[in-house]
C-alpha positions in Angstrom: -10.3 2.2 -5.6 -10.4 0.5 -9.0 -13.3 -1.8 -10.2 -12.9 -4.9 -9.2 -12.6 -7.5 -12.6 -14.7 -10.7 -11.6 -12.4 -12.6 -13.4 -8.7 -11.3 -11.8 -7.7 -11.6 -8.3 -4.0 -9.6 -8.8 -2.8 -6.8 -11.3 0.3 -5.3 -11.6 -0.3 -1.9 -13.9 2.9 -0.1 -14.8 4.5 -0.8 -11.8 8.3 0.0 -10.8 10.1 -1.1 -8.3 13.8 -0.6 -7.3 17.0 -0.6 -4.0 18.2 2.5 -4.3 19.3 2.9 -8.3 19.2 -0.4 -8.9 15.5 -0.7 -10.8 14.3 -4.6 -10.1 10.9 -4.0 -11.9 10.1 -1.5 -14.3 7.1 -0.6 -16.1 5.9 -3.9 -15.1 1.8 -5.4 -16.1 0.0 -7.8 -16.1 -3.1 -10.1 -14.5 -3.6 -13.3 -12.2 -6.7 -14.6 -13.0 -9.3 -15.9 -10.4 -9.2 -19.8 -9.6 -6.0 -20.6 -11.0 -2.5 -21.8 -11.0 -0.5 -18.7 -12.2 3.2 -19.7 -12.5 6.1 -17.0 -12.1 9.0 -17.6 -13.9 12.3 -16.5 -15.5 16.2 -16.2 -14.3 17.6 -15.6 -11.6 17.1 -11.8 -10.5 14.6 -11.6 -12.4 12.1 -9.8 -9.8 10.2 -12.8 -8.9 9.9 -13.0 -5.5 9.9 -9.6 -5.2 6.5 -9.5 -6.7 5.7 -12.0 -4.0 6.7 -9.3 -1.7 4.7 -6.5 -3.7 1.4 -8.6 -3.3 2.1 -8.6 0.1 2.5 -5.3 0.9 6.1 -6.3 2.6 7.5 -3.5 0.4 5.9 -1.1 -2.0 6.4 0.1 -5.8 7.9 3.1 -6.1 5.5 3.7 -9.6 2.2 1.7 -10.4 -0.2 -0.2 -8.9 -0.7 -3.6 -7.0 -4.4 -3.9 -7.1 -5.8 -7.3 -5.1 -9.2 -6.9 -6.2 -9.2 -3.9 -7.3 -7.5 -2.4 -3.9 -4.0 -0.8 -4.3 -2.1 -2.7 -1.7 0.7 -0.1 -2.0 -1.9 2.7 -0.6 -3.2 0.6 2.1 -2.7 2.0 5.6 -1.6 -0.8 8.5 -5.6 -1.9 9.1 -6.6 -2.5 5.6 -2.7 -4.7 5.1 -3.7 -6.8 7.6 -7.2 -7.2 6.8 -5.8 -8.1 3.1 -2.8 -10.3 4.4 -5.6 -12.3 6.5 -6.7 -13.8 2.5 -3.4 -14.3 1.6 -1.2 -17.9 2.2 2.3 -18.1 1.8 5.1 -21.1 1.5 7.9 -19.5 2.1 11.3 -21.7 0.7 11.9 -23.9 2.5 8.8 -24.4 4.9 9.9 -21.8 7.4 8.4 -23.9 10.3 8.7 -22.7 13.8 11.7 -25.3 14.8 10.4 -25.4 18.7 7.0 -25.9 18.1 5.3 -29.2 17.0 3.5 -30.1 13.5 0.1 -29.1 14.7 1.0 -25.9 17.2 2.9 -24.8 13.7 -0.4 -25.3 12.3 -2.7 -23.7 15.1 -0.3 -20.4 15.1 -2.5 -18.2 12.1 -5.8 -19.2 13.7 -4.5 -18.6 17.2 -3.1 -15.2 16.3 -5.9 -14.1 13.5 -9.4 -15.8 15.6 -10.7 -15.7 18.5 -11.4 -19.4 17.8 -11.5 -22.0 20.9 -9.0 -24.4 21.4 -11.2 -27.6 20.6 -12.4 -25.7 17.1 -8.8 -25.0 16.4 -8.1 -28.4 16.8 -10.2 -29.6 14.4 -9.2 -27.3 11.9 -5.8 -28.4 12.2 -6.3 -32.0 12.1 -8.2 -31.6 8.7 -5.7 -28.9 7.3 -3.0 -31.9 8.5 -5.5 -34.4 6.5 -5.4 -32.6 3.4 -1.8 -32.8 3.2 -1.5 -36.3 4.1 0.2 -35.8 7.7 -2.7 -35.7 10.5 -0.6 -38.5 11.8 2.7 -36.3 12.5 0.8 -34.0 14.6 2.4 -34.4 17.7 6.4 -34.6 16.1 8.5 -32.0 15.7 10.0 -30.3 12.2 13.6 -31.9 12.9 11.7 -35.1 13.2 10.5 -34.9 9.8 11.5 -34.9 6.5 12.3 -31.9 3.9 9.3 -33.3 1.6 7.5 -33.9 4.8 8.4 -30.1 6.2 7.4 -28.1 3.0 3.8 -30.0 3.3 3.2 -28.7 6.9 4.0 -25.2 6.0 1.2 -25.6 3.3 -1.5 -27.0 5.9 -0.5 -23.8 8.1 -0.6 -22.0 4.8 -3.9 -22.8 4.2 -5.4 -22.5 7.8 -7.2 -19.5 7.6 -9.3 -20.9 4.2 -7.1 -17.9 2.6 -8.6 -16.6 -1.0 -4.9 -16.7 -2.5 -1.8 -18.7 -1.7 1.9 -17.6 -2.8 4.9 -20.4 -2.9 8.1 -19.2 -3.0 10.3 -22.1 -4.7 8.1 -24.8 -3.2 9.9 -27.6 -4.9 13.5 -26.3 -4.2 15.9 -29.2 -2.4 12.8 -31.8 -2.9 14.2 -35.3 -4.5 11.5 -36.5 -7.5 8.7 -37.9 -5.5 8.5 -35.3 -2.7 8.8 -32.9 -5.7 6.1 -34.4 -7.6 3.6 -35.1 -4.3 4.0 -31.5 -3.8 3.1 -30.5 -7.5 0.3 -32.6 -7.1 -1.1 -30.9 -3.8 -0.7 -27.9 -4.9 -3.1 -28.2 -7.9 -5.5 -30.2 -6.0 -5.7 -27.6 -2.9 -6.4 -25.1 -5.9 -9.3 -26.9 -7.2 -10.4 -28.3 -4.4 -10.6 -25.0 -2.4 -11.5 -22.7 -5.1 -8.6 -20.7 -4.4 -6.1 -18.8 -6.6 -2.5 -20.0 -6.7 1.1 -18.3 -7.6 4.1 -19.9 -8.1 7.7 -19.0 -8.2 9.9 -21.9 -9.7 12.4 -22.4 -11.2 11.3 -26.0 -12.6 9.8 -25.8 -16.0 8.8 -29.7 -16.0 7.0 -29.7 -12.7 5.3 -26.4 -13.2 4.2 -26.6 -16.3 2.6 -29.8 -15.9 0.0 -28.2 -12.5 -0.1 -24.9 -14.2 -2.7 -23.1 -16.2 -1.0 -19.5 -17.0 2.8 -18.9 -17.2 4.6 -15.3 -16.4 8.2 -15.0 -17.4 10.0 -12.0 -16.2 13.4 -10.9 -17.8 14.9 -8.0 -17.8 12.9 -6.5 -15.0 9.4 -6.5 -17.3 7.0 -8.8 -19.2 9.0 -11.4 -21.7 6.1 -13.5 -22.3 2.8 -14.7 -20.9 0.3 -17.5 -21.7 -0.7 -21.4 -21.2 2.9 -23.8 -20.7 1.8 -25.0 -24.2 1.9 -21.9 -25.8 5.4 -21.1 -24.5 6.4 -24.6 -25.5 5.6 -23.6 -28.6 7.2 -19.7 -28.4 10.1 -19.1 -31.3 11.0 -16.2 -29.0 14.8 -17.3 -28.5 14.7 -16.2 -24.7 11.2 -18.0 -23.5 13.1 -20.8 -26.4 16.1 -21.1 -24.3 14.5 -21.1 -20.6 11.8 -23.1 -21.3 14.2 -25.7 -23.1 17.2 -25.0 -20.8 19.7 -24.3 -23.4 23.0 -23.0 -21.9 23.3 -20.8 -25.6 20.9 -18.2 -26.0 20.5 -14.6 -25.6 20.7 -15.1 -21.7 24.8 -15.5 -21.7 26.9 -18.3 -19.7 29.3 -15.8 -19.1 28.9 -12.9 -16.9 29.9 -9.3 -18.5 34.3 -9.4 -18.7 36.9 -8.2 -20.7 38.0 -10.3 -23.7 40.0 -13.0 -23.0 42.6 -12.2 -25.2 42.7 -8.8 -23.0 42.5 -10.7 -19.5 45.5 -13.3 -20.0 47.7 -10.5 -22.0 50.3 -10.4 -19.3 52.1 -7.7 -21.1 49.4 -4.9 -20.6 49.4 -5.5 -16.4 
């Protein structure tokens, strides 16, 4: 066991991770601090959600460490997963409601499964989680009754049912139109501060991230391109973070995947 840094809840030191030869992280470190909104970024295949899966012991480096306070989550037998996966939320894309169920049995599931709870407690647990997220009225609906916007706030009341210590969103604005998009930017940083929690988000939304976060990771290249505040990476000349954070199609990230010249492809003559 490492000691644990008052100020960091997450730290990924020199860790690697891979499928088969193909390396996804490598060499990969660095910290998510305690209390705030820590936003992973970068392109496409860039290891994010896999880190997601790291911190949640779902798969394991193959090098390094994943300390959650100071704990390698890699080296924790089944007991000590669970006990750590108990403090952990997570919005998977998309919601990932239980389609058969209704908004607040959704809710109820983590605190039916986790506690030994009774059934009038648990039901006003849910009705305040459902409160927080503005929906204590859909309780009794079901997800294909709802909306997406509607859907994705759900899975954060169930995400948050348990009073967890750190919430992961998997590409929580993905398929949103602009005002689901922006009442779920919103909630997010207001569950943060409200609950005292720690967030981390994958997204691929510079605009709406940047405005709720208070540290930015971009991955590239299966390490660290560049960490700091959204104002400081606003601000990088690096002509990577440049180019993502600006969404410039030219850039060292290429439009055009790896091919022969053209010249060579459309040369009939040398089929």
């Amino acid at each position: 066991m490492n000691t644990p840094n008052p100020s960091t809840l997450v730290e990924l030191r020199d860790l690697s991770f891979g499928y088969g030869e193909r390396l996804i992280l490598k060499n990969l470190s660095f910290k998510i601090p305690r209390g705030q909104v820590t936003a992973l970024m970068g392109v496409s295949g860039g290891g994010k959600t896999t880190v997601l899966r790291l911190i949640g012991g779902q798969i394991r480096a193959q090098q390094g460490q994943m300390l959650l306070d100071g704990h390698d989550v890699g080296r924790m037998q089944q007991t000590e997963l669970y006990a750590a996966r108990r403090r952990m939320g997570m919005l998977f894309q998309f919601g990932a409601l239980f389609t058969d169920m209704s908004v607040f049995d959704n809710v109820a599931f983590p605190l039916r499964e986790h506690t030994t709870l009774s059934e009038d407690l648990i039901r006003d647990i849910v009705l305040m989680k459902l409160d927080a997220v503005g929906l204590r009225g859909a309780r009794d609906l079901k997800p294909s009754e709802i909306s997406g916007g509607m859907s994705r706030r759900v899975a954060l009341a169930r995400a948050i049912a348990l009073d967890p210590d750190l919430i992961m969103y998997d590409e929580p604005f993905a398929g949103l139109d602009p005002i689901s998009l922006g009442t779920a930017a919103r909630l997010i940083r207001r569950l943060n501060d409200s609950l005292g929690i720690t967030s981390v988000i994958v997204s691929h939304d510079v605009t709406e991230t940047f405005e709720i976060a208070d540290h930015v990771v971009i991955l590239a290249n299966g390490g660290l391109a560049a960490q700091g505040t959204p104002a400081e990476l606003r601000a990088s000349t690096d002509p990577l973070i440049h180019q993502f954070v600006h969404a410039l199609s030219d850039g060292p990230v290429p439009f055009h995947y790896p091919a022969p010249t053209a010249a060579e492809d459309y040369d009939r003559r040398s089929a």
